[in-house]
C-alpha positions in Angstrom: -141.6 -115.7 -101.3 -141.4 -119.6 -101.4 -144.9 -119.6 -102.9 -143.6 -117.6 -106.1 -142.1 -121.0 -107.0 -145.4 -122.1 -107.7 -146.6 -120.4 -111.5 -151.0 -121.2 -111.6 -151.9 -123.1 -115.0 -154.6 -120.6 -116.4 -156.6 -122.3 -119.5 -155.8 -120.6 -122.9 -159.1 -122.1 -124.2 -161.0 -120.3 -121.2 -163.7 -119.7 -123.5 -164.7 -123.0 -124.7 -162.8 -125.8 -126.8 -163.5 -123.9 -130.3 -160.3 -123.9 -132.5 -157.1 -122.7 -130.8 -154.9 -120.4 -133.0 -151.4 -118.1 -132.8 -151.7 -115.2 -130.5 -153.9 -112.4 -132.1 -153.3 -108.8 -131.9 -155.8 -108.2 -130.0 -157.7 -109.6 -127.2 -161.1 -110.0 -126.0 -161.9 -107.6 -122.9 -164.4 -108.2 -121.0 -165.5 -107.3 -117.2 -167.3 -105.4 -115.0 -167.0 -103.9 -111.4 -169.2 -102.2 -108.3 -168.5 -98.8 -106.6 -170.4 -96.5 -104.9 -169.6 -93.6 -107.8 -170.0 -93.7 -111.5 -166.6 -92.5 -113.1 -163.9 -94.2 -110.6 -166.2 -97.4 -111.2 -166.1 -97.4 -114.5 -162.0 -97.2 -114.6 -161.8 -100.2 -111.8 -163.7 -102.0 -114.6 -161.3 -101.3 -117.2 -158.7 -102.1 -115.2 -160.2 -105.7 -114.6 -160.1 -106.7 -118.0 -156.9 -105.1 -118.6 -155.6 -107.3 -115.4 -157.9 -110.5 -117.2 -155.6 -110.0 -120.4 -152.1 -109.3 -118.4 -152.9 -112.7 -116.2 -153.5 -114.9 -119.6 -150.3 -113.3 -121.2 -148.2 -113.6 -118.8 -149.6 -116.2 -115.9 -150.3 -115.5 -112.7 -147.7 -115.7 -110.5 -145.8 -113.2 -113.2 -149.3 -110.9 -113.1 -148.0 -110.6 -109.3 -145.1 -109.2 -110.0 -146.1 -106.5 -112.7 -149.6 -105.9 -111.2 -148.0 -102.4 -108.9 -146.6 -101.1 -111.7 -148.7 -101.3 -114.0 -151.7 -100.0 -111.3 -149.6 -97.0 -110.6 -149.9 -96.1 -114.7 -153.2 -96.9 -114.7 -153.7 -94.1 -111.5 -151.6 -91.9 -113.0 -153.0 -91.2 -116.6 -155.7 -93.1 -116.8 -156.7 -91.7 -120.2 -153.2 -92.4 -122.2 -153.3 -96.2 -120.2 -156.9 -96.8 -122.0 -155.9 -95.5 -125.6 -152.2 -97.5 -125.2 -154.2 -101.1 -124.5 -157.6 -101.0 -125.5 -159.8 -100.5 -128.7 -163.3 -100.8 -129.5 -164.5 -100.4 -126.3 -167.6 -99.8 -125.0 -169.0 -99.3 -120.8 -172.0 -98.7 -119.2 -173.3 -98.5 -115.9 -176.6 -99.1 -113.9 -177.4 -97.8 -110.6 -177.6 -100.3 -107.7 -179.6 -98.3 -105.0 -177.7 -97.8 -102.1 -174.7 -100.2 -103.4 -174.0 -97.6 -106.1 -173.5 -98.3 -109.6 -172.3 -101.6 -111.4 -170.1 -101.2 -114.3 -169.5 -103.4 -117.7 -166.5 -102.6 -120.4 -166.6 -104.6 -123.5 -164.0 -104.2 -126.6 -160.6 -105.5 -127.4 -157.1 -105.1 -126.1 -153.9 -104.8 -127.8 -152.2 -107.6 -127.0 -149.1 -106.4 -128.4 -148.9 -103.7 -127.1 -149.2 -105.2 -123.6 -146.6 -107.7 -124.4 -144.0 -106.0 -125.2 -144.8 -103.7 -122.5 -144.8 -106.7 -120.2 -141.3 -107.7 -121.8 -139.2 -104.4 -121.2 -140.8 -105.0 -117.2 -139.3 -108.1 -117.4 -135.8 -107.5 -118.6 -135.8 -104.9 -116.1 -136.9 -107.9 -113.4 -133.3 -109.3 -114.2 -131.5 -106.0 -113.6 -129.8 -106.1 -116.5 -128.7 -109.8 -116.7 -128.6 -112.4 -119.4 -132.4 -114.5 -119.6 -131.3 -118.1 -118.5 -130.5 -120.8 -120.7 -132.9 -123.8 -120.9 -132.5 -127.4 -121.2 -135.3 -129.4 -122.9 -135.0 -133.4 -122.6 -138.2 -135.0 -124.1 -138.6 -138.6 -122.6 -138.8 -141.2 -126.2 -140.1 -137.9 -128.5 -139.2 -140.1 -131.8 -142.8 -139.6 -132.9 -143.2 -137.1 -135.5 -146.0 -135.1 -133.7 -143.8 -135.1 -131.0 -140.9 -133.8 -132.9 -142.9 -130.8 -134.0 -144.4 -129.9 -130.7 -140.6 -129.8 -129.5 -139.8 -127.2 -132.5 -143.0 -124.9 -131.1 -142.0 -125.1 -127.7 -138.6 -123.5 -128.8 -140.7 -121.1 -130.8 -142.7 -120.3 -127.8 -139.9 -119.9 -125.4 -137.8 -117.6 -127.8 -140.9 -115.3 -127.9 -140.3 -115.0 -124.3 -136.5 -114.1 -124.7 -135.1 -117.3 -123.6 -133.0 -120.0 -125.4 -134.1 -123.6 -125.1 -130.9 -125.6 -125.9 -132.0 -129.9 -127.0 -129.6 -132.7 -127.8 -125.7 -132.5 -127.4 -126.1 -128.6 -127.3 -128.1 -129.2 -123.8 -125.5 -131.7 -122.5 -122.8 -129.3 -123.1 -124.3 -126.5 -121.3 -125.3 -128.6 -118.3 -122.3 -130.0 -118.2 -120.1 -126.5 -118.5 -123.2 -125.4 -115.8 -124.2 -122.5 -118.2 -127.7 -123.7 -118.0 -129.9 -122.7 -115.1 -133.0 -124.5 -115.7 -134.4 -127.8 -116.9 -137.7 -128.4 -118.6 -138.3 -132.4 -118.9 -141.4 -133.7 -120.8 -142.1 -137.2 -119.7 -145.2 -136.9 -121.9 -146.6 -135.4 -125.1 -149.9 -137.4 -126.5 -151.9 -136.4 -129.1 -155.9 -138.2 -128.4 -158.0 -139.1 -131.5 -155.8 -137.2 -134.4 -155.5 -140.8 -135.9 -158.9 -142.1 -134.7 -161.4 -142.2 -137.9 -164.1 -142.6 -135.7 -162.9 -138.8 -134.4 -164.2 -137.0 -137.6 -167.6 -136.2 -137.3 -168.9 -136.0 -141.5 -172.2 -134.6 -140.6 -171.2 -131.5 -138.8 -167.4 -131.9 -140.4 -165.1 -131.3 -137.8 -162.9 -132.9 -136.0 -162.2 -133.2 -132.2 -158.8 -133.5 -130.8 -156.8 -132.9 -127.9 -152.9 -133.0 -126.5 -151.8 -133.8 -123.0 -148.3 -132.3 -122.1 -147.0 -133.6 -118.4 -144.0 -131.5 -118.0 -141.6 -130.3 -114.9 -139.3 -127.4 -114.4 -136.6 -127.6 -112.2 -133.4 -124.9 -111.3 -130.3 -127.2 -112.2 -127.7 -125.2 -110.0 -129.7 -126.2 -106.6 -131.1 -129.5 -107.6 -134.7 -127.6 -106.8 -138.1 -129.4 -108.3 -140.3 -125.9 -109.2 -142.8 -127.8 -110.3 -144.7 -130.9 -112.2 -147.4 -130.0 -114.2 -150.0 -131.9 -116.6 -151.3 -129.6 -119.4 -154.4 -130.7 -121.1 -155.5 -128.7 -124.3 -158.9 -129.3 -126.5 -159.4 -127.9 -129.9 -161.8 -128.5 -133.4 -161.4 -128.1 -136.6 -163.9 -127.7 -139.0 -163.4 -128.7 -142.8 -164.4 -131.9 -145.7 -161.2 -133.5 -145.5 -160.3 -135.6 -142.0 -156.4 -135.7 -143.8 -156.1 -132.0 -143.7 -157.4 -131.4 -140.4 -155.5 -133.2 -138.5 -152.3 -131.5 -139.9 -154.0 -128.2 -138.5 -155.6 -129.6 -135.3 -152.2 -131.2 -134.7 -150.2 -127.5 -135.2 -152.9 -125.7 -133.5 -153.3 -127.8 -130.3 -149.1 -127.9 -130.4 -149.3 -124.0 -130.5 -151.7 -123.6 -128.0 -150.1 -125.9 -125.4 -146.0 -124.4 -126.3 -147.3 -121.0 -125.2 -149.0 -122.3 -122.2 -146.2 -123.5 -120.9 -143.7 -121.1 -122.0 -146.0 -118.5 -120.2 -146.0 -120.9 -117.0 -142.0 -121.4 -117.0 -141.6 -117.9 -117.6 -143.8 -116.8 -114.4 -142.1 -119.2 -112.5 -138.1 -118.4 -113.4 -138.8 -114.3 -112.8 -140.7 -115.6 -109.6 -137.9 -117.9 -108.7 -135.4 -117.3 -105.2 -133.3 -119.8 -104.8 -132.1 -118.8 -101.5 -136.6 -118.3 -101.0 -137.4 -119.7 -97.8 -140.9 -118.4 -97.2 -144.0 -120.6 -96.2 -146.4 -120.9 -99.0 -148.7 -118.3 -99.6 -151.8 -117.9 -100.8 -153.6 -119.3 -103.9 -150.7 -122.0 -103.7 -151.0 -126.2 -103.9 -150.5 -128.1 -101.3 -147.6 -130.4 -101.5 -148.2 -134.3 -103.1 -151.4 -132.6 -105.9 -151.1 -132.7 -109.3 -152.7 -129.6 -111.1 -154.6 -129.8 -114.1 -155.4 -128.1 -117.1 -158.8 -126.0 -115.6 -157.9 -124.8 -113.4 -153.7 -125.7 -112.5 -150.0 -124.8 -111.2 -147.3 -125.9 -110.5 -147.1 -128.7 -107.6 -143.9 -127.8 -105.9 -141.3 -130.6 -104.8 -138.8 -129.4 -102.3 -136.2 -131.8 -103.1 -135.5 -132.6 -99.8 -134.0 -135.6 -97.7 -134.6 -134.9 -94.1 -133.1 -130.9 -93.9 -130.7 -131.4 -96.8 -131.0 -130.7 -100.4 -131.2 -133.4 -103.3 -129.1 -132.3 -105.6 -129.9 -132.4 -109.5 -125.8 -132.6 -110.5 -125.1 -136.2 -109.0 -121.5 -136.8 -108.7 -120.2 -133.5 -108.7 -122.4 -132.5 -105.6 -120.4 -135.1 -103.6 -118.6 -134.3 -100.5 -115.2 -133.7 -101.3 -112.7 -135.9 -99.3 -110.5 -135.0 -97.2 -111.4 -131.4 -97.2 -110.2 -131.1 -93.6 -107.7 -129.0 -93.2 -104.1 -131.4 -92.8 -102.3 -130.5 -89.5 -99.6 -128.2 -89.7 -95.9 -129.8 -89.9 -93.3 -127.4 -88.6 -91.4 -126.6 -92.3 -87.8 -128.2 -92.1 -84.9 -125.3 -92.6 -83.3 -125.4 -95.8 -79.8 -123.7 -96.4 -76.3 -124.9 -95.9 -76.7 -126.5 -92.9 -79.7 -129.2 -94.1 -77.1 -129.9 -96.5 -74.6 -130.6 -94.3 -76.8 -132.9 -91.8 -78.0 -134.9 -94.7 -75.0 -134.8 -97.2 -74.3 -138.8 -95.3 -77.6 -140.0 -96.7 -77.0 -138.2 -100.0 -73.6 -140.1 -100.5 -74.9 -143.5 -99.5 -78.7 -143.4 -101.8 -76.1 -142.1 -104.5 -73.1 -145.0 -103.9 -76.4 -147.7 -104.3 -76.1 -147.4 -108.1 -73.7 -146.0 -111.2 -76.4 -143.9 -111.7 -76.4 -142.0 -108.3 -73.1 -141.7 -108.4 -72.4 -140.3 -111.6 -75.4 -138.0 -111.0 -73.2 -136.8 -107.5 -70.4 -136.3 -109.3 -71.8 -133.6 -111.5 -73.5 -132.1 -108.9 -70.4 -131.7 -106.4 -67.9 -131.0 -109.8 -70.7 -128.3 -110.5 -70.0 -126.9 -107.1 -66.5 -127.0 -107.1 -65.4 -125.6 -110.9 -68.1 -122.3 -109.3 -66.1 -122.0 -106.5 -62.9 -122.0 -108.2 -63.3 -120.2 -111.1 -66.0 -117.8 -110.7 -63.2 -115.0 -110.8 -61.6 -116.6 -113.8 -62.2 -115.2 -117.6 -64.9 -116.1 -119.7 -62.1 -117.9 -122.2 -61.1 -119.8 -119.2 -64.5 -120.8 -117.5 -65.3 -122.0 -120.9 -61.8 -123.9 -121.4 -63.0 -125.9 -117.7 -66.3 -126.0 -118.7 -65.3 -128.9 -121.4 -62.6 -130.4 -119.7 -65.2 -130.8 -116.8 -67.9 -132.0 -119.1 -66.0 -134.4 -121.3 -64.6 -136.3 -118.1 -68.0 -136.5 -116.7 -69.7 -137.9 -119.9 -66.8 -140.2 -120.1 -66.9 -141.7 -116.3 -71.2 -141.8 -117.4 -70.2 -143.8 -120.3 -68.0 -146.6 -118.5 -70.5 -146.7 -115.6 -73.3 -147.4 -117.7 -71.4 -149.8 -119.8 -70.3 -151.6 -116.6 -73.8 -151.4 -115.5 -75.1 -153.4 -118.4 -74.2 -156.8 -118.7 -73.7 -158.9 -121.9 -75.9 -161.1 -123.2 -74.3 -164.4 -121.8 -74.4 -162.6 -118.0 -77.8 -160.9 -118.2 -80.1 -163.1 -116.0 -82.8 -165.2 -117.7 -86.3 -164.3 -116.8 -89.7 -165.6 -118.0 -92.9 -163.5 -117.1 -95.8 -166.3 -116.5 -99.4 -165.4 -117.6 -101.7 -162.9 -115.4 -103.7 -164.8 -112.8 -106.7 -162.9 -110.9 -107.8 -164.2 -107.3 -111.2 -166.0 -107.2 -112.5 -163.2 -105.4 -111.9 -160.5 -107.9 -113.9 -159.7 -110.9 -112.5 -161.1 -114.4 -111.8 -158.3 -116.3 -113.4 -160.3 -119.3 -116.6 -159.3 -117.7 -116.2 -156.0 -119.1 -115.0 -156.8 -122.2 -111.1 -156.4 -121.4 -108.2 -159.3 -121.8 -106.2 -159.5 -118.7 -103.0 -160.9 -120.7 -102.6 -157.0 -121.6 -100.7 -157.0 -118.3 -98.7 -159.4 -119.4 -97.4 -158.2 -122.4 -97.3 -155.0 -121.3 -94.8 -156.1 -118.4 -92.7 -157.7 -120.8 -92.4 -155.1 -122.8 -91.3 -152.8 -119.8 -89.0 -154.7 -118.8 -87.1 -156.0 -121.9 -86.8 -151.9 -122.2 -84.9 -151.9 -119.4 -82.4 -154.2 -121.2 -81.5 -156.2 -117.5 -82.8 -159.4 -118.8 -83.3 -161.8 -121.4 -86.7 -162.9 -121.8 -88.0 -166.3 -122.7 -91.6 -166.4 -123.5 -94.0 -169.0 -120.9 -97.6 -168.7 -122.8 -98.0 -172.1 -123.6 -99.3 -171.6 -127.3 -97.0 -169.2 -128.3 -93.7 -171.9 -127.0 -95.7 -174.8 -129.2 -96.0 -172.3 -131.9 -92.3 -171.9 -131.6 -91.3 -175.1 -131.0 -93.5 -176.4 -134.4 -91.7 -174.0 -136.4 -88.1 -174.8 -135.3 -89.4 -178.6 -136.3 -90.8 -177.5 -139.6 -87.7 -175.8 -140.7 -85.2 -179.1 -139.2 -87.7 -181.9 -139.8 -84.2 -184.1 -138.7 -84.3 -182.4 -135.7 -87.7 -183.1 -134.4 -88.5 -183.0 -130.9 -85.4 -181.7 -130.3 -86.7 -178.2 -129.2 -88.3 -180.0 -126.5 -85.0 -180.7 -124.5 -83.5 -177.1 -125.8 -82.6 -176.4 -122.1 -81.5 -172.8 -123.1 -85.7 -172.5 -124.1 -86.6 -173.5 -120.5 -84.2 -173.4 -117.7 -84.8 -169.5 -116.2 -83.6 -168.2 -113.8 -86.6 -166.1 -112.6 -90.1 -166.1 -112.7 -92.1 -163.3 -112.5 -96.2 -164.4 -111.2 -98.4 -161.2 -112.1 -101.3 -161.7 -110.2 -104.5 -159.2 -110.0 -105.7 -158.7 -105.8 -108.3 -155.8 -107.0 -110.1 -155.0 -110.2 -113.1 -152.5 -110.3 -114.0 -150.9 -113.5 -117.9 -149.4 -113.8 -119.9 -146.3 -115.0 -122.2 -144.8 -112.3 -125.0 -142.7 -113.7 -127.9 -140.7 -112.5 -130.2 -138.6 -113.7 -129.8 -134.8 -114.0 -132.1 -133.1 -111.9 -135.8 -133.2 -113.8 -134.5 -134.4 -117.2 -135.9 -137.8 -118.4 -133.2 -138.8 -121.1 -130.3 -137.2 -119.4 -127.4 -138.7 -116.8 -124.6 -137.2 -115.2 -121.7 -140.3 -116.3 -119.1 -140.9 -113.9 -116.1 -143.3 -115.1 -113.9 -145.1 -112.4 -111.9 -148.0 -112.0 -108.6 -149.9 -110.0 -106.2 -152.2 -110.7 -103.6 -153.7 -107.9 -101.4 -156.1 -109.2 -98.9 -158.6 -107.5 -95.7 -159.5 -108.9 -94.2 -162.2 -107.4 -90.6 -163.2 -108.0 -89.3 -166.4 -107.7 -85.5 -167.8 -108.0 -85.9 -171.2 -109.6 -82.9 -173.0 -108.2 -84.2 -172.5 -104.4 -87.9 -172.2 -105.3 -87.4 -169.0 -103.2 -89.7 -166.2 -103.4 -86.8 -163.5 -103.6 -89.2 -160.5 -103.4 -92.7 -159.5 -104.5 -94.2 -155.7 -105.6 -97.4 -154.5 -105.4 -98.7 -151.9 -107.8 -101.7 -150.1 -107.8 -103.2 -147.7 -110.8 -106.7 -145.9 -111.1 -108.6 -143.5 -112.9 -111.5 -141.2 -111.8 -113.0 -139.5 -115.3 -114.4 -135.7 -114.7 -118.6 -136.0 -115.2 -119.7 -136.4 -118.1 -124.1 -135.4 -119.6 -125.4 -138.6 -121.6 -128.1 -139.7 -122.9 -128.3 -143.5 -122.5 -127.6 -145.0 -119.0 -125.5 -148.0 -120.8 -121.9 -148.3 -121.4 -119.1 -149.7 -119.9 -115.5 -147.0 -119.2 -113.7 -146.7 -122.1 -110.7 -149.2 -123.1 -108.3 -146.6 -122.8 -108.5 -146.3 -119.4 -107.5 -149.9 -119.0 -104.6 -149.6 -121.0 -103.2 -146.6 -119.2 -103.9 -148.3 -115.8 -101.7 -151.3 -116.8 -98.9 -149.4 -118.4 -98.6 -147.0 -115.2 -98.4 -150.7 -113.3 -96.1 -152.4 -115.9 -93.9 -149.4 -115.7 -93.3 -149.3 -112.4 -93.1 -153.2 -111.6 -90.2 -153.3 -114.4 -89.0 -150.3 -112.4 -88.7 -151.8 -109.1 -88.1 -155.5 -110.3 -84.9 -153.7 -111.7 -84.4 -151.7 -108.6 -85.0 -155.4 -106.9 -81.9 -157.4 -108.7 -79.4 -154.0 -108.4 -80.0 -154.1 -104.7 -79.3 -157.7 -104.8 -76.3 -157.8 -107.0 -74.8 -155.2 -104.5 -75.6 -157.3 -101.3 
């Protein structure tokens, strides 16, 4: 039921603010109950303070869940049931007139007993299952109280059976989704530890108390189960203020780490996610805040309209284009394809050296397994060579045709990347757009098509200086060097598009920690121009990105890292000197 989302705060410190300390072994019990006959009245009141204890050790909401069985034991041996949990007892009853009698049971209860009782129930409410992982994010705990309170709370929940995982070991499980739950503490304030006026020297104690504002939220569905403020009293009693508030300060952070552990652990063997029952009874009303005395969870949907909000950010996204593509009838393969396309084949391959020599291995391939397939392995071998040394050889003077010298190898300068004034500098994000520029020289002088002459103004005065230094005669005559300057083409790279930003957003009830998403785009334009006509001969458009997998932080600063932008321009580089390449063949041929 939706309402077992909702675990009931029930004050550890029922009994008055006196000093709060570890569990003990046993518990007070203490009630009373009405019937119209002495015996079975008697037992109803033993089972009220048996059903006092199981509700403060293991919170309401979980009390509801073990209350049958443990009921049926009680019916069924009532005897063994009272010598298993309780000790030093003591009942009595007085007549009532015609209501009957009224029944009192005073002693102590195991509490050991009963929890580990209430444990093996538990395990068995997971059907043999591993407990869930936790993830604990404490909103600015740098404080050394707060520190410690952290440690107890992990003490506290591994009493319960459960791991809570902090720090890089909680990003990595939420990130590899191997935690299930989140428990965020956007608060944890110790009240008059450090306040002199606090210490009381005529009665010698010292007052104190902590305030713990925590949530709990199923990471998986993006759920809210709850936002809870836990307030917990105590005193200590001694002559020395310094001493006590070490103990106040471990005892209050005790008392309030079992609280909750006891109120997450009702709540996660309550919890459905697929629950969608009204509320039911003894359950908050949505937009209340529960306190201390008494208190429970306040449960948050997560809802926008009727959809979830979900907890994971990024990866929750819709995936595009997740509609099905339409079906394209499958084009026949087989002998004839080959035949109805071997025209286009012949032509892409006459287009370049390349292509041709790549056809000629293919269709010698073909022939030598037509022709000697019957023939003997001595003589298959003998063709193989002959076959594969003319090939190599034909490869070799085709390439060597292909490349020209250095004297006939067109001159080409690359200018210095521009961006448009609409699109973002990529300075702004600490990155030098000149990378594209260098990078694109360096693509294409591997190509080995052209001879490069260098157009960044304080790297041709560099030049120029040093020529002057070494031939101080000479001077100024680098200047009119016309070899330095008259190109043949120039290559414009100019950035249309730039995006590069981290989007971040915080994971589900966890103050302190962000799902990181990287992405970014680069388009860039590279216009060629012939310098004789002023001609734009051609220009290509290139277009990188990136789109990093999510990532759990704990800061929402930070910018993608470099990397990325250096992969981006050498995928763009790349394929510019590719088609710039691609450009001049085709123009050579025309």
């Amino acid at each position: 039921m939706e309402r077992a989302l909702i675990a009931t705060l029930l004050a550890f410190t029922a009994f008055g603010p006196a000093r709060i300390s570890a569990a003990p072994v046993v518990l007070p019990a203490h009630a009373w109950a009405t019937g119209p006959t002495r015996e079975p009245t008697i037992r109803e009141a033993y089972y009220n303070a048996f059903n006092d204890a199981l509700t403060r050790l293991a919170c309401r909401e979980a009390e509801d869940l073990l209350h049958r069985e443990f009921r049926e034991d009680f019916a069924r041996d009532f005897v063994t049931f009272k010598s298993r949990y309780f000790t030093n007892t003591r009942d009595q009853c007085e007549p009532q007139g015609h209501r009957g009698f009224s029944c009192e049971v005073d002693g102590e209860l195991r509490s050991d007993a009963l929890k580990i009782e209430v444990m093996k129930r538990i395990d068995a409410l997971f059907a043999g299952r591993a407990r869930p992982l936790f993830a604990l994010s404490a909103e600015k705990a740098e404080e050394p109280r707060q520190k410690y309170f952290v440690n107890q709370l992990r003490g506290a929940f591994e009493s319960w059976g459960y791991q809570l995982l902090t720090d890089n070991a909680a990003n990595e499980g939420i990130q590899n989704q191997s935690v299930e739950f989140g428990l965020g503490l956007a608060e944890v304030s110790f009240k008059n530890l450090d306040d002199p006026a606090a210490y009381d020297p005529y009665t010698q104690q010292l007052d104190g108390s902590l305030t713990v504002r925590f949530a709990l939220c199923h990471l998986q569905s993006g759920r809210e189960l709850g936002a809870v403020s836990v307030n917990v009293p105590g005193v200590e009693r001694g002559l020395y203020a310094a001493n006590l508030r070490e103990q106040l300060t471990d005892h209050l952070g005790r008392g309030a780490a079992e609280q909750i552990a006891c109120e997450v652990n009702a709540a996660v063997i309550s919890f459905r996610p697929d629950d969608k029952t009204p509320r039911g009874r003894g359950e908050m009303p949505e937009g209340t805040t529960s306190q201390h005395e008494p208190g429970g969870f306040q449960e948050d949907r997560g809802m926008i309209g009727n959809e979830p909000v979900s907890s994971r950010g990024v990866l929750d996204q819709p995936t595009r284009g997740h509609e099905a593509p339409p079906k394209v009838r499958p084009e026949p393969s087989g002998p004839a394809s080959l035949w109805r396309h071997l025209p286009e084949i012949i032509r892409a391959a006459g287009r370049s050296p390349r292509g041709i020599l790549a056809l000629m291995v293919v269709g010698v391939g073909v022939l030598a397994g037509l022709f000697f397939r019957l023939a003997s392995l001595h003589i298959r071998i003998l063709i193989f060579v002959l076959i594969f040394g003319g090939v190599a050889a034909f490869g070799a003077v085709a390439i060597h045709q292909q490349l020209p010298t250095d004297d006939a190898r067109p001159m080409l300068a690359v200018y210095p990347t521009i961006h448009g004034p609409e699109t973002p500098d990529p300075v702004t994000e600490n990155l030098d757009e000149q990378d594209v520029t260098r990078t694109f020289q360096e693509a294409l002088n591997a190509t080995g098509r052209f001879r490069l002459f260098e157009r960044d103004l304080r790297a041709v005065q560099a030049a120029h200086a040093e020529r002057d230094f070494e031939n101080p005669e000479a001077r100024g005559d680098a200047a009119k060097d016309t070899k330095a300057y008259n190109v043949e083409l120039i290559v414009q790279p100019f950035i249309s598009d730039f995006r590069f930003h981290t989007d971040v957003e915080m994971v589900g009830c966890l103050p302190g920690k962000y799902w990181r998403h990287d992405s970014g785009r680069l388009d860039v334009v590279f216009k060629v121009l012939d310098t004789k006509s002023l001609q734009l001969k051609y220009q290509i458009t290139r277009h990188a990105d990136f789109d990093s997998l999510p990532s759990v932080v704990d800061e929402t600063t930070g910018h993608p890292s470099s990397d990325f932008w250096m992969r981006m321009v050498g995928e763009i580089s790349s394929g510019g000197a590719e088609s710039i390449v691609s450009g001049e063949s085709a123009s050579e041929s025309r």
